[in-house]
KOLBA-273834 format. One record per residue (C-alpha): x, y, z. Coordinates in nm, 3 decimals. Layout:
% residues N
(node (X; Y; Z))
...
//
This chain:
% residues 388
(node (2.689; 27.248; -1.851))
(node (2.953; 27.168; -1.652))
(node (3.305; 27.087; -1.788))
(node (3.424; 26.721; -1.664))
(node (3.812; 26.793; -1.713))
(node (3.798; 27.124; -1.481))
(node (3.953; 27.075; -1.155))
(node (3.802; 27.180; -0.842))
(node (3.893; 27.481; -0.688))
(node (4.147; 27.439; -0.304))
(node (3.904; 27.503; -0.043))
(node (4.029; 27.799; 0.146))
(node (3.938; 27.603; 0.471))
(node (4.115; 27.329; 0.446))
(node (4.422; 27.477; 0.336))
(node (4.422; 27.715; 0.655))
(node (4.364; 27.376; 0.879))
(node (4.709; 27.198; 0.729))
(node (4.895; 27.525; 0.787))
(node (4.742; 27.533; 1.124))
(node (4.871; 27.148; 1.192))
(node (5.241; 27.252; 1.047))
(node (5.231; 27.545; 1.243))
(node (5.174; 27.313; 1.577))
(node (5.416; 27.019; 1.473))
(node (5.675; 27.296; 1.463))
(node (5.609; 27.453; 1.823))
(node (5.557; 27.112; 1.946))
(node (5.899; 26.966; 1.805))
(node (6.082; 27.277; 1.963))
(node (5.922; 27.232; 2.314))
(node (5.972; 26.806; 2.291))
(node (6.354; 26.904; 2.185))
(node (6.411; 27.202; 2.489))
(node (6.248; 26.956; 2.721))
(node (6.482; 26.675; 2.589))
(node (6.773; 26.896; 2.690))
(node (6.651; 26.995; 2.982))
(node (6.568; 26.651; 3.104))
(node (6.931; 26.518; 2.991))
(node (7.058; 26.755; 3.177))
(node (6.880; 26.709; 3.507))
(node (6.941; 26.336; 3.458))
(node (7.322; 26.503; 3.420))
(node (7.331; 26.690; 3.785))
(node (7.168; 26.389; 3.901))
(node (7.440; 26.124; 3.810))
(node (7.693; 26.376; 3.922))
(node (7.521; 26.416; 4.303))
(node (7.484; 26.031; 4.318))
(node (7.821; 25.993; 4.216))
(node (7.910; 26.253; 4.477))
(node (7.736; 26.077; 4.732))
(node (7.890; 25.701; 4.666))
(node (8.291; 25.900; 4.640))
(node (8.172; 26.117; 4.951))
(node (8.213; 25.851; 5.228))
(node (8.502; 25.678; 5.066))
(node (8.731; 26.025; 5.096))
(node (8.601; 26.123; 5.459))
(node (8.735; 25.768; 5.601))
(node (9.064; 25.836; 5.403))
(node (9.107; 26.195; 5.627))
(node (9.050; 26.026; 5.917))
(node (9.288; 25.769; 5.852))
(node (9.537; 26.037; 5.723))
(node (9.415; 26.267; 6.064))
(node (9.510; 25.914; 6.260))
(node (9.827; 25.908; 6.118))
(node (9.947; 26.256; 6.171))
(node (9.864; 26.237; 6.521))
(node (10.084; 25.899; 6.544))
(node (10.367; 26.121; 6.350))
(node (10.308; 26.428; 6.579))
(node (10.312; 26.264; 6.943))
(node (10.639; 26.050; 6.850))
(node (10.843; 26.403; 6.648))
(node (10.676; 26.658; 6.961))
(node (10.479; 26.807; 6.627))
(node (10.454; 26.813; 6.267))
(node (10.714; 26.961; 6.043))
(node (10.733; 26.778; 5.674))
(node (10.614; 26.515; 5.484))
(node (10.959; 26.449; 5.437))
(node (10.914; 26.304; 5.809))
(node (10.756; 25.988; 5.714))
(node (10.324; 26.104; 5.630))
(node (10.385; 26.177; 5.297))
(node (10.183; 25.849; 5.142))
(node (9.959; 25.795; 5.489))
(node (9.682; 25.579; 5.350))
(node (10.022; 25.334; 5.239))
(node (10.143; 25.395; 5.583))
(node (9.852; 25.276; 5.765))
(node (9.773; 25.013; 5.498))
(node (9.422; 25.130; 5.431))
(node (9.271; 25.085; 5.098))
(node (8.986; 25.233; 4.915))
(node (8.686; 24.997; 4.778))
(node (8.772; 24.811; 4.468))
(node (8.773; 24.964; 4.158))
(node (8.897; 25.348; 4.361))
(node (9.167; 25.518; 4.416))
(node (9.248; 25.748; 4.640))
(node (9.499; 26.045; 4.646))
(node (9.595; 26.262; 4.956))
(node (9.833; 26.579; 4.920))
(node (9.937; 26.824; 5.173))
(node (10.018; 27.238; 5.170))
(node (10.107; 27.375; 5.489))
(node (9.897; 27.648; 5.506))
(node (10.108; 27.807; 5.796))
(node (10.409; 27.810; 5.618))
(node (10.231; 28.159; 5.455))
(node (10.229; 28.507; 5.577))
(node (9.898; 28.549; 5.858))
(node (9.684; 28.837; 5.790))
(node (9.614; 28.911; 6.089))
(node (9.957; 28.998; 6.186))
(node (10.085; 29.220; 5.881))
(node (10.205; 29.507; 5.881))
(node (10.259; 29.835; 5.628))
(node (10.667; 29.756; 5.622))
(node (10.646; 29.356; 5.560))
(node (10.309; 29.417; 5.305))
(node (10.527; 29.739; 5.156))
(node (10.817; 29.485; 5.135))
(node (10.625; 29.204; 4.951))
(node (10.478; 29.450; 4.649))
(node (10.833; 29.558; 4.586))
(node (10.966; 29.211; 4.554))
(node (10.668; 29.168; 4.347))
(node (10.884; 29.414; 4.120))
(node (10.622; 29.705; 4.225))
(node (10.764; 30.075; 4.245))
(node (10.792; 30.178; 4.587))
(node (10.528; 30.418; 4.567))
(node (10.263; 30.169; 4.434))
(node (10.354; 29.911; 4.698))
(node (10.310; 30.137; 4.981))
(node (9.975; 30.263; 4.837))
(node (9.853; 29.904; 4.731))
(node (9.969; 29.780; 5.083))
(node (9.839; 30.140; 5.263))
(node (9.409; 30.061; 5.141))
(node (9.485; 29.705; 5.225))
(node (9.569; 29.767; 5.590))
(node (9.291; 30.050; 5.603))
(node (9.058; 29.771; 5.477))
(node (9.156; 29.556; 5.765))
(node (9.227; 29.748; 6.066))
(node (8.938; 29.964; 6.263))
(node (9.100; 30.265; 6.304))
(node (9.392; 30.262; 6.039))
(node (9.482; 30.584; 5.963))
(node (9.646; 30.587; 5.593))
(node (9.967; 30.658; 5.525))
(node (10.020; 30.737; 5.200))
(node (9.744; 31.014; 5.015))
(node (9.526; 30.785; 4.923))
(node (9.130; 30.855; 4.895))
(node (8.855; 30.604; 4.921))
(node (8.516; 30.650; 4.790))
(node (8.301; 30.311; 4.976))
(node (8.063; 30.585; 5.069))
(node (8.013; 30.716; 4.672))
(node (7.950; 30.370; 4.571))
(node (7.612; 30.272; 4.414))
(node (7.572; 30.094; 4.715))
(node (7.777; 30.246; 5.003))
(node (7.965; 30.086; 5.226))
(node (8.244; 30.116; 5.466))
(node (8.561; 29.951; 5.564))
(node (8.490; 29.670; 5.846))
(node (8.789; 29.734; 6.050))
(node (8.829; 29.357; 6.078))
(node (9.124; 29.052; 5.883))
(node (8.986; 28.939; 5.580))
(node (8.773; 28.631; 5.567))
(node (8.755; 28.588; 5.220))
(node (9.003; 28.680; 4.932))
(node (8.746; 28.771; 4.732))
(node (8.687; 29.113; 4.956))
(node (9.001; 29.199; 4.783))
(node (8.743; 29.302; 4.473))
(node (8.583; 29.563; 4.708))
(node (8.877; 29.719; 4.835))
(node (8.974; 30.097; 4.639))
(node (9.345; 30.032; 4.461))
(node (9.340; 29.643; 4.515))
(node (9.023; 29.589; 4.270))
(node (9.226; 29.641; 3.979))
(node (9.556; 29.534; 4.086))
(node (9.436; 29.157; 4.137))
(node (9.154; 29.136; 3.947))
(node (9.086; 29.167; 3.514))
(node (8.866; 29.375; 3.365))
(node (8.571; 29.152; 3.312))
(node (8.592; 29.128; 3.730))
(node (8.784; 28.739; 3.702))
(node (9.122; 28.723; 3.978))
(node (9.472; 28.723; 3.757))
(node (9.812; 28.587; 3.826))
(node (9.855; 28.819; 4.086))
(node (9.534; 28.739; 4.290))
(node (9.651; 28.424; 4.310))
(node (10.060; 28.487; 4.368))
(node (9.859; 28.642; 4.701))
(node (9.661; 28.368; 4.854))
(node (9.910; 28.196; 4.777))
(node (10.140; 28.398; 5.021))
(node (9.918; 28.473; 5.324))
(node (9.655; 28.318; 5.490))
(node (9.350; 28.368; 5.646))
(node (9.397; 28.218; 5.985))
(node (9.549; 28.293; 6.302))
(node (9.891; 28.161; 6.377))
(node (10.201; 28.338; 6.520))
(node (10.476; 28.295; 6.276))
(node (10.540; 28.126; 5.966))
(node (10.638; 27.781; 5.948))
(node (11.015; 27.767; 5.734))
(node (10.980; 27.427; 5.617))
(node (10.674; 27.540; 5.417))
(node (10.744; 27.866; 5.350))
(node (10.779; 28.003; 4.928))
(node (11.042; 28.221; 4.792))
(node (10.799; 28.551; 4.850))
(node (10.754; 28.420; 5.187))
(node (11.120; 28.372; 5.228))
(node (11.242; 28.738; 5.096))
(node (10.965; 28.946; 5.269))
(node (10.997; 28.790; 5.634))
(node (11.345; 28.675; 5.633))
(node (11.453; 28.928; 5.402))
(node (11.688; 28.642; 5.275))
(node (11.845; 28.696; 4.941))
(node (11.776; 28.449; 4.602))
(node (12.126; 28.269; 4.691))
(node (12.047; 28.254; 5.065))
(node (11.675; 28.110; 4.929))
(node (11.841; 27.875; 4.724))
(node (12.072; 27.720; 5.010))
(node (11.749; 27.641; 5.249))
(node (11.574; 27.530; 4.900))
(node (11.859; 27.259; 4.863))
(node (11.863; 27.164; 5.236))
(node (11.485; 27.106; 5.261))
(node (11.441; 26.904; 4.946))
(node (11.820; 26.736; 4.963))
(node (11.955; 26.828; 4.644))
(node (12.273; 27.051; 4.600))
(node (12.532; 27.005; 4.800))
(node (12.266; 26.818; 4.997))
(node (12.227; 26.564; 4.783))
(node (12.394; 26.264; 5.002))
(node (12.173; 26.373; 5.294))
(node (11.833; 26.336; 5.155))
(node (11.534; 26.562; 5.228))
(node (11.530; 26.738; 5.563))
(node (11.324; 26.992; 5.804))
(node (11.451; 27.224; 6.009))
(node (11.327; 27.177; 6.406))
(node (11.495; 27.539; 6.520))
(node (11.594; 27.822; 6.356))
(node (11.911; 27.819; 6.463))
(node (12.013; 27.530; 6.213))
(node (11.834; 27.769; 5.949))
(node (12.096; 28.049; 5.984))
(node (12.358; 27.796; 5.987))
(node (12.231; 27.688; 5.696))
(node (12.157; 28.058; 5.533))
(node (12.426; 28.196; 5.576))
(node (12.509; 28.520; 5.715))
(node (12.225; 28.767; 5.672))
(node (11.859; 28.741; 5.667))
(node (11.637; 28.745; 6.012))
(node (11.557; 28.360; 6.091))
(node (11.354; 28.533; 6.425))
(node (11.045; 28.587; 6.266))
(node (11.006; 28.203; 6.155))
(node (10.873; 27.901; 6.328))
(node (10.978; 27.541; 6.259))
(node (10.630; 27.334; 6.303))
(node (10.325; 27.322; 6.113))
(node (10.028; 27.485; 6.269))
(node (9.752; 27.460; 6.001))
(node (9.769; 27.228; 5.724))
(node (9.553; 27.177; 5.450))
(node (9.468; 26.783; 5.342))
(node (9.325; 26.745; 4.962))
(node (9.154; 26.427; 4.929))
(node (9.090; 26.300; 4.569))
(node (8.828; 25.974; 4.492))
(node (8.883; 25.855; 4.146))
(node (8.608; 25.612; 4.056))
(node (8.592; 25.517; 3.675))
(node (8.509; 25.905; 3.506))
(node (8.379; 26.006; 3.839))
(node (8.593; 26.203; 4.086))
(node (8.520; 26.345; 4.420))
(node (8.753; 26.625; 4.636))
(node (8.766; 26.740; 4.973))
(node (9.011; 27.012; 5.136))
(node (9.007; 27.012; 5.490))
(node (9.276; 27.274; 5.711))
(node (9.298; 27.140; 6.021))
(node (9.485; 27.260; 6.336))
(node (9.685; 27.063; 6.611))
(node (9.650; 27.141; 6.931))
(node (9.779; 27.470; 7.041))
(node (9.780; 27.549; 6.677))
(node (9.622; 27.793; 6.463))
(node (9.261; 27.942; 6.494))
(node (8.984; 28.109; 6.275))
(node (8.968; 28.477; 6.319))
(node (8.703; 28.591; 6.603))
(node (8.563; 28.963; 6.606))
(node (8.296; 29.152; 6.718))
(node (8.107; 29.401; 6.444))
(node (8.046; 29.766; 6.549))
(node (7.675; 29.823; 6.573))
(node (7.675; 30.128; 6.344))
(node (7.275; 30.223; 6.427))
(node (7.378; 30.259; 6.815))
(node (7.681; 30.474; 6.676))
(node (7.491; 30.701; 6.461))
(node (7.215; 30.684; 6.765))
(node (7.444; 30.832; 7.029))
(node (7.571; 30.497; 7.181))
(node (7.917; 30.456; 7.252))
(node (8.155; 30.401; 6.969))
(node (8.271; 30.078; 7.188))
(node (7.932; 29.960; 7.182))
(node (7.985; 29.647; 7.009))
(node (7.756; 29.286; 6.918))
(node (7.853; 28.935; 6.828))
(node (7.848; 28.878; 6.517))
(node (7.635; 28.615; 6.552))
(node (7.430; 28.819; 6.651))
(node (7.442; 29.060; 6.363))
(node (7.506; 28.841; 6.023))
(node (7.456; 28.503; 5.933))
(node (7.793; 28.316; 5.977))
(node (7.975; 28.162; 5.676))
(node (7.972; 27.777; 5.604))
(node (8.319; 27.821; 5.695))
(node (8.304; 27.988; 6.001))
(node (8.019; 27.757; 6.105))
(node (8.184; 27.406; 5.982))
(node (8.495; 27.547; 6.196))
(node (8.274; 27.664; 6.532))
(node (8.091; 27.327; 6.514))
(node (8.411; 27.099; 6.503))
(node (8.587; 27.308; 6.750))
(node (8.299; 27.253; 7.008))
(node (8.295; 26.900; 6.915))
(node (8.666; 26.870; 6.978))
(node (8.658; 26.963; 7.291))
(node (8.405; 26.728; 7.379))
(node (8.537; 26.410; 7.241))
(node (8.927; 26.504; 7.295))
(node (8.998; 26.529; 6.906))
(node (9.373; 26.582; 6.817))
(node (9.269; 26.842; 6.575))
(node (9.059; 27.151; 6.521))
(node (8.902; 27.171; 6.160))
(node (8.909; 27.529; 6.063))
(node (8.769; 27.471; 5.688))
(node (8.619; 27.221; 5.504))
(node (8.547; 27.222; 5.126))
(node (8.413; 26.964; 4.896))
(node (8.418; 26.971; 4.559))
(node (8.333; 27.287; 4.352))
(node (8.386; 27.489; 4.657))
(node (8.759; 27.401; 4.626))
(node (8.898; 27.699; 4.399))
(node (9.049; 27.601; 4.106))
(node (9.335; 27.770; 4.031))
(node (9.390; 27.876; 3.644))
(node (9.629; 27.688; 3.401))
(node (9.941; 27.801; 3.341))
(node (9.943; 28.046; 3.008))
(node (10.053; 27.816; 2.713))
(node (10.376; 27.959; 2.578))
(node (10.368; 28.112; 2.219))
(node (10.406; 27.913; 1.895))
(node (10.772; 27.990; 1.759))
//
């Protein structure tokens, strides 16, 4: 006879079923939560491109007002010099004002107030690592693989050995001016002198672009030009820096004048003082660069444009060597377009576009780059000084 008081024994079935269930609830409340994140942020880069898209118009119509203006400026001063010339607020100056609720901010850096690439040489580059506080011997070397980087041809100066052909991947120098700073990271010597060891650009990456550009323009333009600038072209000393610092931005001994620009270098040597080389300088702007910034609420939107004036500076143009016809037998002057042998950059493309379209509508200015947003580089904070 059975005993009433006895509980049942678990059935081993059941008990496998509810570990079954927790085992699902589990996977299922770690899939609903990824896919929660993943949908927030979707819905994330979503708000951000809408926002992009509202700010977008609203900063293109302040660059062509600001383009409008500089053109007014440039016609009535026979070219563009400083901001200190009157287009330093030009959205104020033509009274144009964003949609309500926005602001807008424009800033200018005169982009050919830097060193051109495509004119350097070993003594100026040489000249430039040793104010840099380089030993003489490093600056020639660092400036030596730059130039053999650059120029088709370059025979090196200095004993100095590349290996692009040992690489993992091998390559060779292309022979042609840099179109991107970022080749810096694939040229022997220069990849560690600008760049950390986890690969990321340091101070001195940046002290460079800072100093040259990437375009084509004669000379540097004084009333833009930095103290690096200053000492490596000019070869003018800190106190002969200091007196064209003062006259430019009317402090000083300047002070009762105000700010001023120089419109020949003759007033620059006055100015100098004896000593230095004013020659190699220019006095008007031939590429500047115009940062547009949309503030709306949390949202933001930024666009860089360099733009030219006419007769100013250019993109650089060459032609790629075909290196299957070389290693064929063809002529080592056998050369392509590069069209016709890469894909151009954004850049170059953006620039070849609004140069053709120039021309056909009579614009006062040629748009060698244009950058929006998180194309713009960023450059990195300053270092945050030690606790004492």
């Amino acid at each position: 006879m059975k005993n009433p008081t006895k509980s049942p024994r678990p059935d081993p079935l059941r008990s496998s079923v509810i570990v079954l269930v927790l085992v699902t609830m589990v996977f299922t409340s770690a899939a609903l939560a990824l896919f929660v994140e993943k949908a927030g942020n979707d819905l994330l880069v979503e708000v951000r491109q809408a926002d992009s898209r509202r700010l977008r118009q609203e900063a293109f119509s302040a660059l062509e007002v600001t383009l409008a203006v500089l053109e007014d400026f440039r016609q009535a001063d026979n070219g563009l010099h400083s901001p200190a010339e009157g287009w330093k607020d030009p959205l104020g100056w033509a009274g144009w004002t964003p949609s309500e609720g926005r602001t807008v901010e424009v800033a200018f850096q005169d982009e050919s107030g830097k060193i051109p690439l495509t004119h350097i040489d070993l003594t100026t580059l040489t000249n430039l690592f040793e104010y840099w506080q380089l030993a003489p011997v490093d600056a020639e070397k660092l400036a030596d693989s730059i130039l053999g980087w650059m120029q088709n041809g370059y025979v090196y100066a200095t004993a100095l050995n590349t290996d692009y052909g040992d690489a993992k991947i091998p390559y060779a120098e292309p022979g042609r001016p840099m179109r991107s700073f970022s080749e810096l990271a694939a040229i022997d010597g220069a990849r560690e002198f600008f760049f950390d060891e986890n690969g990321q650009p340091n101070a001195s990456f940046w002290r460079f672009v800072n100093d040259f550009s990437l375009f084509k323009f004669s000379q540097p333009d004084v009333n833009g030009a930095n103290a690096d600038v200053m000492a490596t072209v000019g070869q003018y000393t800190d106190i002969q820096q200091q007196h064209i610092s003062d006259y430019l931005a009317g402090t000083g001994q300047y002070a009762q004048q105000g700010q001023q620009w120089f419109m020949n270098t003759s007033t620059m040597a006055a100015i100098a003082g004896l000593g230095g080389n004013a020659a190699p300088f220019g006095t008007t702007i031939t590429a500047l660069r115009v940062l547009v910034t949309v503030h709306d609420g949390s949202s933001s939107y930024r666009l860089s444009a360099v733009v030219a004036p006419q007769g100013g500076a250019t993109i650089n143009t060459t032609n790629a060597v075909n290196a299957t016809a070389s290693t064929t037998g063809a002529s080592p002057s056998a050369t392509t377009s590069l069209a016709a042998t890469a894909a151009p950059s954004s850049t170059a493309t953006t620039a070849a576009n609004a140069a053709a379209a120039s021309q056909s509508i009579n614009y006062p200015f040629t748009v060698l780059e244009l950058l929006e947003d998180d194309e713009i580089p960023q450059l990195p904070p300053p270092p945050v000084p030690p606790l004492t």
